[in-house]
ZAMARGU-4260 file (C-alpha; in steps of 0.2 Angstrom, whole numbers, plus 5000, padded with zeros to 4 digits):
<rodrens>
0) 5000/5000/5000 | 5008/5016/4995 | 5003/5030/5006 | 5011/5044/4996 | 5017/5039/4980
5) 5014/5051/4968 | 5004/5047/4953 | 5013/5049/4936 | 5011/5064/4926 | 5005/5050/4910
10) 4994/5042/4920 | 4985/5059/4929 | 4967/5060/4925 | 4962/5072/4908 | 4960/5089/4916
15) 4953/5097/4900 | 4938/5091/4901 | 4937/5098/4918 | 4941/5116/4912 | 4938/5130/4902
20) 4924/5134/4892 | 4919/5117/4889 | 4916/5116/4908 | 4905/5132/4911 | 4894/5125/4895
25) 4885/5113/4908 | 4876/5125/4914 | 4866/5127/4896 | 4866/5109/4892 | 4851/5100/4893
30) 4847/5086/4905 | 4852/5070/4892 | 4869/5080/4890 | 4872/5083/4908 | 4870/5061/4908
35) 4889/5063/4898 | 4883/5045/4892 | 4902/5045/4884 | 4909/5046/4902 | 4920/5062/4897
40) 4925/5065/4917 | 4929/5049/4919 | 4946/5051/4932 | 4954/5037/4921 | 4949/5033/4903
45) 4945/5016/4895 | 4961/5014/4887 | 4971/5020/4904 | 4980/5007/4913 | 4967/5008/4926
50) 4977/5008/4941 | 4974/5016/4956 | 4984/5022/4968 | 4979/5016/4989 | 4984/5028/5002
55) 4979/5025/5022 | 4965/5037/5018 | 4957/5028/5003 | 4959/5011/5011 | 4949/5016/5023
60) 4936/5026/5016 | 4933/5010/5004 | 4931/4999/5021 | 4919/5011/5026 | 4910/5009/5011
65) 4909/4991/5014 | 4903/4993/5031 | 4890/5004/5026 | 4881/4991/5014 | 4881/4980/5031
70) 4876/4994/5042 | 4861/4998/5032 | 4852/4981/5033 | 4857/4973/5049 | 4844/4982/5059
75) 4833/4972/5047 | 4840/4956/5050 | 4840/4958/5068 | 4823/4963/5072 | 4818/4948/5060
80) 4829/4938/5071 | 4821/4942/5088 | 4804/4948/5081 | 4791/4938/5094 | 4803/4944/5107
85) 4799/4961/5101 | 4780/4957/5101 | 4777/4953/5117 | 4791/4965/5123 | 4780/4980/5114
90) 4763/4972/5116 | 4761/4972/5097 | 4757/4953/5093 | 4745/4959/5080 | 4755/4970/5072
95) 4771/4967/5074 | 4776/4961/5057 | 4775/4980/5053 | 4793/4983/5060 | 4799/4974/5047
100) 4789/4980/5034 | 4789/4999/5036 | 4806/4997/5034 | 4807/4990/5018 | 4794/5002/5014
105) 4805/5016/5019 | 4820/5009/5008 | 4812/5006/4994 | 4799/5022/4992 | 4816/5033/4995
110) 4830/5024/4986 | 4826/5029/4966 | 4825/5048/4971 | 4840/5050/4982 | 4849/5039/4968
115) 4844/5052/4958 | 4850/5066/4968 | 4866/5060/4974 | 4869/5058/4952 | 4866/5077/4953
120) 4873/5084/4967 | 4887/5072/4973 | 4889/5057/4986 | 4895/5064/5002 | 4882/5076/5011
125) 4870/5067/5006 | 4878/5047/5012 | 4883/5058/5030 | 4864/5063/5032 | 4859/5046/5027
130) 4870/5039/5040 | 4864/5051/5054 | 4846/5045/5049 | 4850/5027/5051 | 4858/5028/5070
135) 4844/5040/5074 | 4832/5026/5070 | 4840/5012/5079 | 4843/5022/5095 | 4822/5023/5093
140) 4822/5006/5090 | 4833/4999/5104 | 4824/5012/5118 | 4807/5007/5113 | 4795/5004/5125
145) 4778/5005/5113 | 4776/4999/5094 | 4773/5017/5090 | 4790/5021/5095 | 4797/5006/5086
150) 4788/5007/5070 | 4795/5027/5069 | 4814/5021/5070 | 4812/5005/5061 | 4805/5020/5047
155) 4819/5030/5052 | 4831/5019/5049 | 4824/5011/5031 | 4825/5028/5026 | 4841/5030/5029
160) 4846/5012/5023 | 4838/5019/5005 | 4853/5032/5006 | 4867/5023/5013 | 4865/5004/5004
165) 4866/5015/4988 | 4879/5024/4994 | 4890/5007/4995 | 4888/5000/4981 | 4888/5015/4969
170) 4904/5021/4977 | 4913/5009/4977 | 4909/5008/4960 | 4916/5025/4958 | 4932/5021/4963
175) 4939/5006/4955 | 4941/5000/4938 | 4926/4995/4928 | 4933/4978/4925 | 4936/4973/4944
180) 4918/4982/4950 | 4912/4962/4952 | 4927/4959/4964 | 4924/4977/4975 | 4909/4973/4974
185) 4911/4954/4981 | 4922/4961/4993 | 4909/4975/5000 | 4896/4961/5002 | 4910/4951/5012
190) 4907/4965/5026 | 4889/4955/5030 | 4899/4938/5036 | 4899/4944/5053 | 4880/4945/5054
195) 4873/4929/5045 | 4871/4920/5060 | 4859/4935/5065 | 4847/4920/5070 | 4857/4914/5083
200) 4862/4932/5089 | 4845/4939/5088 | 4838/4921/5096 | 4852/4921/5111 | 4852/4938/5116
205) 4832/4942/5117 | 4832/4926/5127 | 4848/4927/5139 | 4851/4946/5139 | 4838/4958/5129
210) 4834/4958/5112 | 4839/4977/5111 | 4856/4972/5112 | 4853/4967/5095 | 4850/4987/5091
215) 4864/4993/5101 | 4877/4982/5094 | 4870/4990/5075 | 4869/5006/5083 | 4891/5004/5088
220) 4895/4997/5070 | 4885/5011/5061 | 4893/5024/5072 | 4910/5019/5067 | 4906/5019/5049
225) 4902/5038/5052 | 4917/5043/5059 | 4926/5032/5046 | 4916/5041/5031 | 4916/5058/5040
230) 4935/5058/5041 | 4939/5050/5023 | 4927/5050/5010 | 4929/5064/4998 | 4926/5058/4982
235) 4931/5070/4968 | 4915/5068/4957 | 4911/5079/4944 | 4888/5079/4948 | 4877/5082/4935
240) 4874/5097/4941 | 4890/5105/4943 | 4893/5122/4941 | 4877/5128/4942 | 4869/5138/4954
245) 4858/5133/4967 | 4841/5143/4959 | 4847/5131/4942 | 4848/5117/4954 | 4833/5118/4963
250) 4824/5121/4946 | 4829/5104/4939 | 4823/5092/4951 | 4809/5082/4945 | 4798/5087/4960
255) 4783/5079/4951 | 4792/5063/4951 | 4799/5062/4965 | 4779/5062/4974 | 4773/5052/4962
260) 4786/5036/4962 | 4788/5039/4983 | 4768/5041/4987 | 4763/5027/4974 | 4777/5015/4979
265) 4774/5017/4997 | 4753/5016/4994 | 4754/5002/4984 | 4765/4991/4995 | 4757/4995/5012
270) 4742/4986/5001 | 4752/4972/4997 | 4757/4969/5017 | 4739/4971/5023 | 4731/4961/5013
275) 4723/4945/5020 | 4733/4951/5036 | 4730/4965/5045 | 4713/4968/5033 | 4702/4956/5020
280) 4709/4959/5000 | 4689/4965/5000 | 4691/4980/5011 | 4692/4998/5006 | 4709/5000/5015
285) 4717/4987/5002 | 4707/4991/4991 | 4709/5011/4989 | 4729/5011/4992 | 4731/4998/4979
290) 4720/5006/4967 | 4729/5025/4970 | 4747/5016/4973 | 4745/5007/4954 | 4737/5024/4946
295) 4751/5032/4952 | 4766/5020/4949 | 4758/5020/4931 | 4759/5042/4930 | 4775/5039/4938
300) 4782/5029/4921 | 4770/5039/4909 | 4778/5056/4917 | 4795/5049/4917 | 4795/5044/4901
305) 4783/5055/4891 | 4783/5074/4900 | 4795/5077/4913 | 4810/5090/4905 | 4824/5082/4918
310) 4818/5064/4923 | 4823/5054/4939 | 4827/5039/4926 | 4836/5047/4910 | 4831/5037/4894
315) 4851/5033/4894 | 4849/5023/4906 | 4843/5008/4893 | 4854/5017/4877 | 4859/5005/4865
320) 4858/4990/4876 | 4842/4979/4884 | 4856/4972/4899 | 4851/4983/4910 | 4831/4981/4909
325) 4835/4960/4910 | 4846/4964/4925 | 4833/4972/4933 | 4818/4958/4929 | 4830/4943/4936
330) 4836/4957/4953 | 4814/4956/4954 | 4814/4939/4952 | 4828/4937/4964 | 4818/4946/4976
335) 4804/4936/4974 | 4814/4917/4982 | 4824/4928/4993 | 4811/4934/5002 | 4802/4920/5004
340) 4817/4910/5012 | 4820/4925/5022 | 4802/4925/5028 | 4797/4908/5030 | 4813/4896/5032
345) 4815/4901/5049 | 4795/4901/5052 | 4797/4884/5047 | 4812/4880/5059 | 4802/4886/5075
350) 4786/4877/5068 | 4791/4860/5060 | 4806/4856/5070 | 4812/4861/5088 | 4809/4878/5095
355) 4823/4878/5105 | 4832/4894/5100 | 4850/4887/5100 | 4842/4873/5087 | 4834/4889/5078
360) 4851/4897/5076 | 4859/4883/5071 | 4849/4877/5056 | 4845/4897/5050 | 4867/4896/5050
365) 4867/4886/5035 | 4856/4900/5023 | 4860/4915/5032 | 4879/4910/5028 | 4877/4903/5011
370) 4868/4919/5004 | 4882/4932/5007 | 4894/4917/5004 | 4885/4914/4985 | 4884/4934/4982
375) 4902/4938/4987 | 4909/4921/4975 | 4897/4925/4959 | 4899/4944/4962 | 4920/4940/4959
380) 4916/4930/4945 | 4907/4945/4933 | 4926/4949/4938 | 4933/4934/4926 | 4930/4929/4908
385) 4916/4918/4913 | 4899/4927/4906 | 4887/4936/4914 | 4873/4927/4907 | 4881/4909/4912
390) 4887/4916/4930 | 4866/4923/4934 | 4860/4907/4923 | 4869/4895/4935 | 4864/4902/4950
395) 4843/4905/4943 | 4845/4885/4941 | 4851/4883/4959 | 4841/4895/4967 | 4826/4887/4956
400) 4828/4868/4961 | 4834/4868/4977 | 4819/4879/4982 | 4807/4869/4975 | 4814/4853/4981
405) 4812/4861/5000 | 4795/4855/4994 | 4801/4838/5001 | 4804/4842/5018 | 4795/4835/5032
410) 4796/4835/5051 | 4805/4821/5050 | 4819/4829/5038 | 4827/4841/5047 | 4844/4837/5041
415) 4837/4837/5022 | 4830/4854/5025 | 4846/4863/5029 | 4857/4855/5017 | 4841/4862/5004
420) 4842/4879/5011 | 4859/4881/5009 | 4862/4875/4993 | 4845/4887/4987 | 4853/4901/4996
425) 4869/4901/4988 | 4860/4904/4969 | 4848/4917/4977 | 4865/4925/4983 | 4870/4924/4966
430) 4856/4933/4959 | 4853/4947/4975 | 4868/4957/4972 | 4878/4949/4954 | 4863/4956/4946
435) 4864/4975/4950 | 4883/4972/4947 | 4878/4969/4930 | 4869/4986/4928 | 4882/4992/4936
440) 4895/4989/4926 | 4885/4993/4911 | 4877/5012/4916 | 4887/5028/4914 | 4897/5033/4926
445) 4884/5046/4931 | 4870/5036/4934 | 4877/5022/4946 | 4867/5030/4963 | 4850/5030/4950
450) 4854/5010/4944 | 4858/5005/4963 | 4842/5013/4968 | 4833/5004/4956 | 4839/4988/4958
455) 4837/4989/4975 | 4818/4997/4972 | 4814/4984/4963 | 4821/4970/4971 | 4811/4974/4987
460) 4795/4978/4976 | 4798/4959/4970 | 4800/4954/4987 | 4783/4961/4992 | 4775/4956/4977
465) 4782/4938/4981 | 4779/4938/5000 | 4759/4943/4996 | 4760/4928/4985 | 4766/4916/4995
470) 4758/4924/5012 | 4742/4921/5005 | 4743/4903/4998 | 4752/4897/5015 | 4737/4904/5026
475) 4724/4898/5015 | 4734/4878/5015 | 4737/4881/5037 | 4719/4887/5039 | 4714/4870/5032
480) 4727/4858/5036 | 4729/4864/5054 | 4714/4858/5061 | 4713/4841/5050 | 4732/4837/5055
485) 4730/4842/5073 | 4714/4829/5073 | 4723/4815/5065 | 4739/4813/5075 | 4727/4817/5093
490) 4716/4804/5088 | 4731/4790/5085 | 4737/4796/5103 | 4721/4792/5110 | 4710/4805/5107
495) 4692/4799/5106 | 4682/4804/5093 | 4667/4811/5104 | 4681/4824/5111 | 4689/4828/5095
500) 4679/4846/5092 | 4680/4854/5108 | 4700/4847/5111 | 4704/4853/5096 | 4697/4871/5097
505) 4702/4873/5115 | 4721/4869/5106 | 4717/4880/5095 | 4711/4895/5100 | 4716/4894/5120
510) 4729/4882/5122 | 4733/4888/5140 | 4717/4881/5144 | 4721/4863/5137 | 4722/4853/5149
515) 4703/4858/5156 | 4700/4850/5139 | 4688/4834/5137 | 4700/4822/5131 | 4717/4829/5139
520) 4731/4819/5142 | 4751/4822/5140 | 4751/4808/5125 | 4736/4816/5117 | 4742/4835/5118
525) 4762/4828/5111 | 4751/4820/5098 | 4741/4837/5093 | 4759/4846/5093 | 4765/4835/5082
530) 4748/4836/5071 | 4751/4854/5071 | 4772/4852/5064 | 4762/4842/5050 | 4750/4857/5047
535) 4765/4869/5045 | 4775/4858/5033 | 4761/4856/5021 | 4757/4872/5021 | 4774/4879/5016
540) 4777/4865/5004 | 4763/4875/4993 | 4773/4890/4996 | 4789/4882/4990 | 4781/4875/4973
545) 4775/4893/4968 | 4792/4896/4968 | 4796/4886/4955 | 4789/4898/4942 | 4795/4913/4948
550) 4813/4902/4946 | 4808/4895/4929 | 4808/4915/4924 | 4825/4921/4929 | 4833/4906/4920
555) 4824/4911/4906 | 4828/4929/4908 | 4845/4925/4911 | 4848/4916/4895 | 4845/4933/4885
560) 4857/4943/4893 | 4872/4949/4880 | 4889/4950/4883 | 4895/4964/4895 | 4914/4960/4891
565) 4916/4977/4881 | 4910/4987/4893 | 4922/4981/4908 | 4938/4991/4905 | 4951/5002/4915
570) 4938/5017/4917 | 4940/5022/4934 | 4926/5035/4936 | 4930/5045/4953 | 4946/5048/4961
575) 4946/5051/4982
</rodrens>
């Protein structure tokens, strides 16, 4: 690592771009100029020998980076982890899966227009805010003592996971060569390691210590990545916008856009969540927010591509190439099996098999780990001469089969299940991150913040769509299976047939009165939990085969992805 070595005057970035009139023209050019789709301030051109020279500072503004992208989700991952602690901690057993969901909401209602104004005005300000946001909502999070409270940082904090997730991987995009983006990027996902046995953490901690341990050990990393970011990251970008004043600024946002794509995302997904949940599909809550969320999302697109003078999403964002839209369906798809393992694997560990929370940890170790593993080894291998579309078609197959094949599973088959999961999670890890890689490496330098915010917009709109999907044909299996499978296996353990209704509702509906129950008896209540083990694996095996399709279309969609070979060369966009 060479702290101080001066850079060569041959290889010194090509200033005249950078002055003169040429310079001062941005501020008549239009917005399609200002995209500079031929990436004219590139630090380093595509011909350079793309080398970049590491000092103490740099080193460590990229590990910050990288520790960002981690910072932004772990919060998420915890409160998953320890989430019916949470519950019954804030007395919010009915609502309490709206933790989780208003921050994904957050994330991906404010993602595509902070992409888009940290392409116009520069990174820094904007990733600082964002970080302040973040540790502002996890210091609610961790001192809640009512949902209210918890839902608000849990907000908070999606919000400002919008900005920084972004943030990671768009700058470090910036600051290395175009051909090893995949590695850098491999590399930032490599900071998530620490946390994939959240499960355990989350499961240990809530249950020997306090589950808000779990938000003050988030609250210390994302501190540290402040002071990190605060002290080093100057990136020397030339924004969209540069050189022009802050009226010509202001004028040029797409104000329009930005409520349009922020109000209908955010309508349209609170729908999707409370849905056959929280209220029936038939209600005018659903109904309402879903109508006004699509009617929106649809001026959204019209406005964006039709009317608005300075669109959030420039039109060369597709120029001359269909890999970026393709990239985008299989990051949706992606979205789609990632969120349901996510969801409901570890529903189905503390369900199907033992509820004990060390068992819970260990079997969600095998995906947790598997996932970042499979996105940090494909995301270094769009760093190779393998294909793109063989490296996302390899891991669409995995993700596909091994899904499916969780199908199989049984309360008899823990053993099978993990080694399933695993082996699924390291192709949906293929797809999550390797995907957005791909647009990444094909944009202009000036819209990497916009193609990270979209590919992480849509990937959590996927998810959404996905979890509705899958949420609604695994009640509509459990409502029926439950009480049948609860019957059988209490009537083989001596059940009689007389008792069967009111044992079975009293099971049901007030099992802390069971044992006042006609009927009761140890060997009859260990026969109705194992009934209700049956119930849950039958259910989730419907949720497994829906995958199936959802798989079936990325390999399909991965098959058509072109070459991205000419487009990975020594451009380095941004010096620090």
């Amino acid at each position: 690592m060479a702290q101080d070595t001066p850079v060569p005057a041959s290889e010194q970035p090509r200033a005249s771009k950078e002055s003169g009139t040429e310079h001062f023209e941005l501020k008549e050019r239009d917005a399609a100029d200002n995209v500079h789709v031929h990436n004219e301030f590139a630090y380093k051109g595509d011909d350079s020998d793309g080398k970049v020279y590491w000092t103490v500072r740099h080193s460590v503004a990229a590990v910050s980076l990288a520790m960002l992208y981690a910072g932004s989700q772990i919060m998420l991952y915890f409160v998953g982890g320890c989430l019916s602690f949470m519950e019954a901690d804030l007395g919010a057993a009915k609502v309490g899966s709206w933790l989780p969901v208003s921050n994904t909401l957050a994330i991906t209602a404010v993602s595509p227009f902070v992409g888009y104004l940290q392409d116009l005005l520069g990174r820094r300000e904007i990733t600082l805010a964002g970080s302040i946001v973040i540790m502002v909502g996890i210091a609610l999070i961790g001192s809640a003592h009512s949902f209210g409270q918890a839902v608000t940082g849990m907000t908070l904090a999606g919000a400002g996971a919008g900005i920084c997730e972004l943030t990671a991987l768009a700058g470090l995009s910036d600051i290395v060569p175009v051909r090893q983006r995949g590695i850098a990027l491999a590399l930032m996902t490599a900071s998530l390691l620490p946390f994939t046995p959240y499960v355990m953490y989350s499961q240990l901690l809530a249950t020997y210590v306090t589950w808000r341990w779990t938000q003050w050990i988030a609250l210390i990393w994302n501190g540290i990545v402040f002071v990190g970011l605060a002290t080093t990251y100057f990136p020397k970008s030339h924004a969209r916008l540069e050189g022009m004043s802050r009226r010509q600024i202001l004028a040029r946002i797409d104000y329009l856009g930005a409520i349009l794509s922020i109000v209908g995302i955010t309508l349209f997904l609170v729908a999707l969540q409370s849905g056959g949940y929280t209220h029936p599909w038939k209600s005018g809550y659903v109904l309402s927010q879903l109508i006004i969320g699509i009617l929106l999302i649809v001026a959204w697109v019209v406005w964006e591509g039709k009317f608005a003078p300075h669109p959030m999403i420039p039109r060369e964002l597709y120029q001359g190439q269909r890999i970026v839209a393709l990239a985008f369906l299989v990051a949706c798809i992606a979205g789609f099996d990632f969120y349901s393992l996510i969801n409901f694997f570890p529903l189905a560990f503390s369900t199907v098999w033992s509820t004990d929370p060390v068992q819970v940890g260990l079997k969600g170790l095998g995906y947790g780990i598997s996932t970042t593993v499979g996105a940090v080894f494909w995301n270094a291998m769009l760093s190779t001469k393998l294909e793109a579309r063989y490296i996302l078609l390899i891991a669409s197959v995995l993700m596909t089969a091994f899904t499916g094949a969780l199908a199989a599973t049984t309360p008899e088959t823990p053993k099978l299940a993990v080694a399933l999961g695993t082996i699924a999670s390291f192709g949906v890890g293929g797809l999550l991150v390797p995907a957005a890689t791909v647009a990444l490496i094909v944009v202009p330098d000036a819209l990497l913040a916009t193609t990270a915010a979209l590919s992480l917009s849509i990937r959590t709109v996927g998810g959404s769509i996905g979890f509705t999907i899958y949420y609604n044909i695994f009640v509509n299996k459990l409502t029926k299976q439950l009480p049948e499978q609860v019957a059988k296996y209490a009537i083989e353990a001596g059940l009689p047939a007389a008792d069967a209704t009111e044992f079975i509702t009293t099971f049901l509906t007030a099992p802390a009165n069971i044992t006042q129950a006609p009927g009761f008896s140890t060997k009859v209540l260990a026969g109705a939990e194992l009934g209700t083990r049956w119930a849950y694996a039958e259910s989730l095996k419907w949720v497994w085969i829906t995958s199936i399709p959802f798989g079936v279309l990325a390999i399909i969609t991965s098959c058509f992805i072109p070459s991205i070979r000419k487009y990975q060369t020594n451009r380095v966009a941004v010096a620090l």
